[in-house]
Each structure stands twice: as C-alpha cells, then as structure tokens.
C-alpha positions in Angstrom: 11.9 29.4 -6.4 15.1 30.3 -5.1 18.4 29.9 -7.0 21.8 28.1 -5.5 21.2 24.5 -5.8 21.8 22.5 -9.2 18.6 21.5 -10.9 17.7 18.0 -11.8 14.8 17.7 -14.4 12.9 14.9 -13.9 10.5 14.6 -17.3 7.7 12.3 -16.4 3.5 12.7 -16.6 1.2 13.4 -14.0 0.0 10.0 -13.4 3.5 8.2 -12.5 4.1 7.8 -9.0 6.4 6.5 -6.6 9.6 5.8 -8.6 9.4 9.7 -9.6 8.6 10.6 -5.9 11.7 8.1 -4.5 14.4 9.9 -6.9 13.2 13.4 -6.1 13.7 12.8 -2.4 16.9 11.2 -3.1 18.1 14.1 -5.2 16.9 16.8 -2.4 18.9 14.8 0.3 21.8 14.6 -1.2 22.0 18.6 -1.9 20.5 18.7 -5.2 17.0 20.6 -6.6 14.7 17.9 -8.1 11.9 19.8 -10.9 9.4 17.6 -12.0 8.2 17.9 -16.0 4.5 15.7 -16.1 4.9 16.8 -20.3 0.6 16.0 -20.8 0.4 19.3 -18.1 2.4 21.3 -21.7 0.9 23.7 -22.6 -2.1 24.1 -20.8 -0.4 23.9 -17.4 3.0 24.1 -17.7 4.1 27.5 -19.9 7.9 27.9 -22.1 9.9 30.6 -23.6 12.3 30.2 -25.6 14.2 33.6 -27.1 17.0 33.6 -29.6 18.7 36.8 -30.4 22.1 37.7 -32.3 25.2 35.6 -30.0 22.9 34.0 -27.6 19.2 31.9 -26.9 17.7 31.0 -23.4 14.7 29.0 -22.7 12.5 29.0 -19.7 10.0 26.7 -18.1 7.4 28.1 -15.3 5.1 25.6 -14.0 2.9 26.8 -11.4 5.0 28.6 -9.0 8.4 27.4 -9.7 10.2 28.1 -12.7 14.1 27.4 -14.0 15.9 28.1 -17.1 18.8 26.2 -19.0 21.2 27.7 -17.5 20.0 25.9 -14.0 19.5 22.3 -15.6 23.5 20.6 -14.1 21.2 16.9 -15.3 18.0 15.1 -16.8 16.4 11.5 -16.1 14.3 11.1 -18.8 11.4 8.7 -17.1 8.3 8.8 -19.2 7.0 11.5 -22.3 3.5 12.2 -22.7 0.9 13.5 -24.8 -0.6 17.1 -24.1 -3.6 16.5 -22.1 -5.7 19.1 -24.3 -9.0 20.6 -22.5 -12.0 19.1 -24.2 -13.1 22.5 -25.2 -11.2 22.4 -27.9 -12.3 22.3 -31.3 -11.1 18.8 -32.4 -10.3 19.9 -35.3 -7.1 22.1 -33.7 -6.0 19.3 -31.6 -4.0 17.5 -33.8 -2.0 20.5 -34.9 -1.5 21.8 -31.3 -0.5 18.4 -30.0 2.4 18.5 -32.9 3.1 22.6 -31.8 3.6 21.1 -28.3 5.8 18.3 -29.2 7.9 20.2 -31.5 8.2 23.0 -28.9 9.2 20.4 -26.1 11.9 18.8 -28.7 13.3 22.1 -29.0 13.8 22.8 -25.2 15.7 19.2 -25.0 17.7 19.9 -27.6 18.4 22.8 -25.5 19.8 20.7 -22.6 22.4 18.8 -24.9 25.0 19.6 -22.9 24.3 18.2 -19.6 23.9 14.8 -18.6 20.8 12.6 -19.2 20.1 9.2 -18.0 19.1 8.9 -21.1 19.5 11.0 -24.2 16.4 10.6 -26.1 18.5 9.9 -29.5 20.3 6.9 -27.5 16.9 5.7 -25.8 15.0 5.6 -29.4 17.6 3.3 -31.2 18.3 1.2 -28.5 14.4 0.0 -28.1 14.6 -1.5 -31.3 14.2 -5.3 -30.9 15.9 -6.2 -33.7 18.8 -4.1 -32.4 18.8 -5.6 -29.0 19.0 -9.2 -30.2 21.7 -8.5 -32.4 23.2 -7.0 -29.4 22.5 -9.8 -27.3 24.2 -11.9 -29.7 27.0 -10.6 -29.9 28.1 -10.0 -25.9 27.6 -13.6 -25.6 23.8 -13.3 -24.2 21.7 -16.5 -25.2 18.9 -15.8 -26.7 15.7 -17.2 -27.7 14.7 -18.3 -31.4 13.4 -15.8 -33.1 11.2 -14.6 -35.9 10.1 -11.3 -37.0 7.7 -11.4 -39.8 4.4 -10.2 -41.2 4.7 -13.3 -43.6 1.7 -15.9 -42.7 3.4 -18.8 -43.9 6.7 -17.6 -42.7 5.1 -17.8 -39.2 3.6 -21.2 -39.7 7.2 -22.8 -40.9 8.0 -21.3 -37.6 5.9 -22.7 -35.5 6.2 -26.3 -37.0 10.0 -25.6 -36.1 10.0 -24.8 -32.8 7.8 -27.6 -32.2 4.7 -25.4 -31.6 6.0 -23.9 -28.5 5.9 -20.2 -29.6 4.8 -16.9 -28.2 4.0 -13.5 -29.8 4.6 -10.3 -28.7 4.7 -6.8 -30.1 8.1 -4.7 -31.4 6.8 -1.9 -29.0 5.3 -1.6 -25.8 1.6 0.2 -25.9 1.8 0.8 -22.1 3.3 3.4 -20.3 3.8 1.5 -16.9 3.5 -1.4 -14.8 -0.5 -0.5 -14.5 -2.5 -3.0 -15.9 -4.4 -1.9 -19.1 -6.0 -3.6 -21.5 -4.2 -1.6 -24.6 -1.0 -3.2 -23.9 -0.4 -6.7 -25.8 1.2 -9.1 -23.4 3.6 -11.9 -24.0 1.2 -14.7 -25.4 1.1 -18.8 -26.2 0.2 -19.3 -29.6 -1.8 -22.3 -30.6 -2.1 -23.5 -34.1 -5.7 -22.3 -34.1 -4.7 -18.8 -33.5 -2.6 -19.4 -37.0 -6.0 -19.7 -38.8 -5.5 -15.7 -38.4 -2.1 -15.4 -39.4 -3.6 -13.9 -42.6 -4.0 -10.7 -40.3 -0.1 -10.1 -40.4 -0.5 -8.4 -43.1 -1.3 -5.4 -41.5 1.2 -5.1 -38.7 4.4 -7.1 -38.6 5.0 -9.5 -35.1 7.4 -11.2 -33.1 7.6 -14.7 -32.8 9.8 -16.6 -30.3 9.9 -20.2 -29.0 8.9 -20.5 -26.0 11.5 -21.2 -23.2 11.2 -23.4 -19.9 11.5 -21.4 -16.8 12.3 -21.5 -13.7 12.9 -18.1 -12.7 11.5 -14.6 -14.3 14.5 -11.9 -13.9 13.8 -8.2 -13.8 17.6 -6.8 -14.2 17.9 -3.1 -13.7 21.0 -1.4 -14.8 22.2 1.8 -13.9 25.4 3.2 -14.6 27.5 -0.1 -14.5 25.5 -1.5 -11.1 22.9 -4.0 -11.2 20.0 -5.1 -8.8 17.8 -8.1 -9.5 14.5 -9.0 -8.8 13.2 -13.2 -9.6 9.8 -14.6 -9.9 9.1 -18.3 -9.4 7.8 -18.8 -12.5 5.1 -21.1 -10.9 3.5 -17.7 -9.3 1.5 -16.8 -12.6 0.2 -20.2 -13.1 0.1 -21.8 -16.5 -2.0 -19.4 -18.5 0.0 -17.1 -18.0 3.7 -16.2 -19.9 3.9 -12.6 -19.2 4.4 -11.8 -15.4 3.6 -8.2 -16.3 0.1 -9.5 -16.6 -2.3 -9.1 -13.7 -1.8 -11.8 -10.6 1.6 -11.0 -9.5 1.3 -9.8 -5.9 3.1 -7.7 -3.8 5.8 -9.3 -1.8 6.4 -12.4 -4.9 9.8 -11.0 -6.0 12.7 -12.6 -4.8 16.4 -11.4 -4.5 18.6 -13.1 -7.1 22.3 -13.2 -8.0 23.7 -12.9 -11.5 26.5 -14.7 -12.0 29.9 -12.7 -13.0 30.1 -13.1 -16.8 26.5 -12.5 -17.0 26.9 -9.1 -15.6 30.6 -8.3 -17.7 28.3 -9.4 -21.0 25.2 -6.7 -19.5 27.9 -4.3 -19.1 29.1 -4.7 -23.0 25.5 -4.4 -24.2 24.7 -1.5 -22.3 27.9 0.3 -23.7 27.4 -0.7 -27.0 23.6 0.6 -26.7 24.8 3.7 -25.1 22.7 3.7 -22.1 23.2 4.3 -18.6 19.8 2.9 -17.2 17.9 0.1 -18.7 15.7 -3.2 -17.7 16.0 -6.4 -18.8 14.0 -9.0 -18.8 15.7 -12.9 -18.6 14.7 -16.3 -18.1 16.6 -18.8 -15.7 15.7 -22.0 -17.4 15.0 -25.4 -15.5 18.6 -26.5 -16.8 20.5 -23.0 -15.4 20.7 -20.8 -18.6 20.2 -17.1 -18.6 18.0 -16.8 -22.0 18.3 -12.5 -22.5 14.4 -11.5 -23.6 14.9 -7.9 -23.8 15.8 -4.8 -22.3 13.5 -1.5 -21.8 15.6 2.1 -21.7 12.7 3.1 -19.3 11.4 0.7 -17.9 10.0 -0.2 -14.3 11.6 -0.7 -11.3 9.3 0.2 -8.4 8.5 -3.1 -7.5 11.7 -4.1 -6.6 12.7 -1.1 -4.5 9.1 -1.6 -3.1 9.6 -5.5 -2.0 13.2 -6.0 -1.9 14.4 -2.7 -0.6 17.3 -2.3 -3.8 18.5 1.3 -3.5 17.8 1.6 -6.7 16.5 5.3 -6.3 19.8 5.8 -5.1 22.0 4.8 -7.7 20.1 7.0 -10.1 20.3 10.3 -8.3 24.1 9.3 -8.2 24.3 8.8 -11.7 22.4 11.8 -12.1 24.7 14.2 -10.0 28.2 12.7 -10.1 
C-alpha cells in the first residue's frame, strides 16, 4: 500500500455491511485512506507485530496485501468488535485460551492508538452503555424518562407491575445482537402479562429491566454525531400491536419518516452526550400521543443504516468529518 494519505481505521467484522462501506467511500473522497479491521479475521487472517525496545515501541497490522503501522493511524471509528473466528481444526481445548491471546493482543494495539482521535474510545463506549448510567443521565439533562425498575427481586417486580397498572415491559441491560439483523439470540423489548410473573422466580439467575409501558405515537431513532443530529420516526401503528420493539422483524424498507426534534430537546442530547463522553451515539425515544419525548436509551454503536438508506441523512458524512477534522 502506498504511503502519503492519513489512515482512518475502521474496526468492524466481516459480516457488517453498508454503513462500513458508506464511511469508507466518504473517507477516500474527501482525501483520506479508509483501513478496514473485521477483528473475527485476527489472527488467522489478519497478522500484528508489535516490538518494544529501549526509548521506543511500534506495532504493525498486515492484512492481506495492505498493511499500516501506528505511526499512519491520524483517526479510529470504532463500529463493531468481534470474536476470532478460530478454524474448526482446532483442538477445542486451545480455543479458549487463543481467543483471550487474541483479545489481549488486539487491546494492546488500541491502547497503542491512544493518541489519536476515536469516535469512540472504547473506555468511554464501555461506561456509557450502562443503563443505569444513562437514566441517571437522562435525568439529569432534563430527559423524561420512563418508570423504571431494575431488579432480580420476584416480588420486587410484582409490586411493580401492580404499580404501573400492569402496563410493563422487560428488556435486557445489554444488547445480545450485533446489528440490525434479525436473530433469535437477541431479547427484544417485550409486554409482560401477569402470567409471565408466575416465572419471576427465574430472576434469580439474571437481573432485568422493568419499565411501564409508554403510549406512542411515534418511534425515534436519534443519531448523534459530534453535536449534529438526524432523525428517523416510525408510526407506531407500523408494527401492529404485538409488537413493542420496532427492532423486531416487520418493519419494512421505506417505513421511516423524517422527524424534527424540538430545540431544547436537542440542547438536553447535547448535555448527555458530553457528560457521557461520546461523540456518536443512538437513541431511542418515544413521541407519546399527548407530545412528550420519553428518552429510552442510547447505544454508543448503534445502527443507522436504515436511515441514510430511506431518508437520505448524510449521516456517513458527518462521521468521516468527525473523524478527519
């Protein structure tokens, strides 16, 4: 690969698509060298060095043909990490404790890059997922948000449920999906019923949260980047009533609408963000029947595809700017 353009990594896996493609092009069109990182191709496909002598270190990533060094690295948009992708020929009893050699060797090479600019630094991204964090957060920017319980208490839950006039849903604290893409690992947003509370007794073994349920008339898909905001709304009636999650299966193509956040909304967006640390992040709101913006949550990586996809937001864009400015 020839030197004399800044690098950009982009860390992602091998399976994302589109979003990854739309900010490398960006990046290469505005002057900049976009390297893509899929992490599950480490180690098999993708080889490191990393050398540490007296006054000075250097590490070095070839991947296929291409190859660039710290030195190169000017910024990094940290989309997606994945597990090594391990040939089944190995013995399973080494690939647990090459999975962790990977990892640790991949946390070494970020730490590495401290110096330059991510969108986002990994520390920043880790503490800010926490949805106990985020509420507080919420809360305290002036963000309404919904009633909330956090609990692996059965009879906590119950009292709950009995308060909120058994109009509750459950999710989990974090996501088991690594995109949009359906699959049946990830736990949706769900009603709960008070015959699903005959289970409760399950709690035991993994903490939930419990919200009530709010009216909607809209489902907002907020995506921040570096102060900017585009917006994507779902009429709530597209998912029909079973469902509460629009990430669940049914939501066509062309069903997002464009949407304007009022002003304060976005100065209180703005606070979170800065008090999270973050230069990128999705949130999810509700527009209720009666015109409130109830804040659910806000993912440090989450999706935006859909919304460049349908409603043409340059969000791509914005994110090579961030990244190069």
């Amino acid at each position: 690969m020839s030197r004399g353009r800044e690098v950009v990594l982009l860390i992602t896996h091998s399976g994302d698509f589109f979003t990854i493609d739309r900010v490398a092009e960006v990046l290469s069109k505005k002057g900049a060298r976009p390297f893509r990182l899929n992490t599950d191709k480490f180690p098999l496909e993708v080889q490191l060095m990393a050398r540490f002598d007296k006054d000075k270190s250097s590490q070095k990533l070839k991947y296929g043909d291409y190859s660039i060094s710290t030195e190169d690295v000017q910024a990094v948009w940290m989309r997606r990490i994945w597990k090594p992708d391990l040939a089944q020929e190995l013995d399973p009893q080494f690939q647990e404790t090459c999975i962790k050699e990977s990892q640790a060797t991949l946390s070494g090479f970020w730490d590495s890059l401290r110096g330059v600019r991510w969108i986002d630094h990994l520390e920043q991204i880790r503490t800010a997922e926490n949805k106990q964090r985020q509420l507080r957060v919420a809360s305290e920017v002036g963000l309404i948000i919904p009633r909330t319980l956090i609990a692996n208490d059965p009879e906590a839950v119950r009292e709950f449920f009995q308060e909120v006039k058994g109009k509750m849903v459950a999710k989990l604290l974090t996501a088991l999906s690594r995109s949009m893409e359906y699959t049946p690992f990830f736990l949706y947003t769900s009603s709960v019923k008070e015959e699903d509370l005959l289970d409760a007794d399950s709690l035991r073994y993994c903490p939930m949260v419990f919200q009530e349920e709010i009216s909607k008339q809209l489902e907002l898909r907020v995506v921040f980047v570096g102060g900017n905001v585009f917006v994507g709304a779902l009429d709530a009636s597209v998912y029909g009533s079973s469902k509460v999650d629009w990430r669940q299966p049914g939501v066509e193509a062309g069903a997002w609408q464009h949407h304007d956040l009022p002003d304060e909304i976005v100065v209180r967006l703005r606070a979170m963000m800065s008090e999270l640390g973050l230069m990128f992040g999705a949130f999810d709101f509700i527009l209720t029947p009666s015109g409130e913006y109830v804040f659910l949550e806000v993912n440090p990586a989450g999706e935006w595809g859909m919304l460049e996809r349908d409603l043409e937001l340059p969000i791509s864009n914005a994110i090579a700017e961030a990244l190069i400015s």
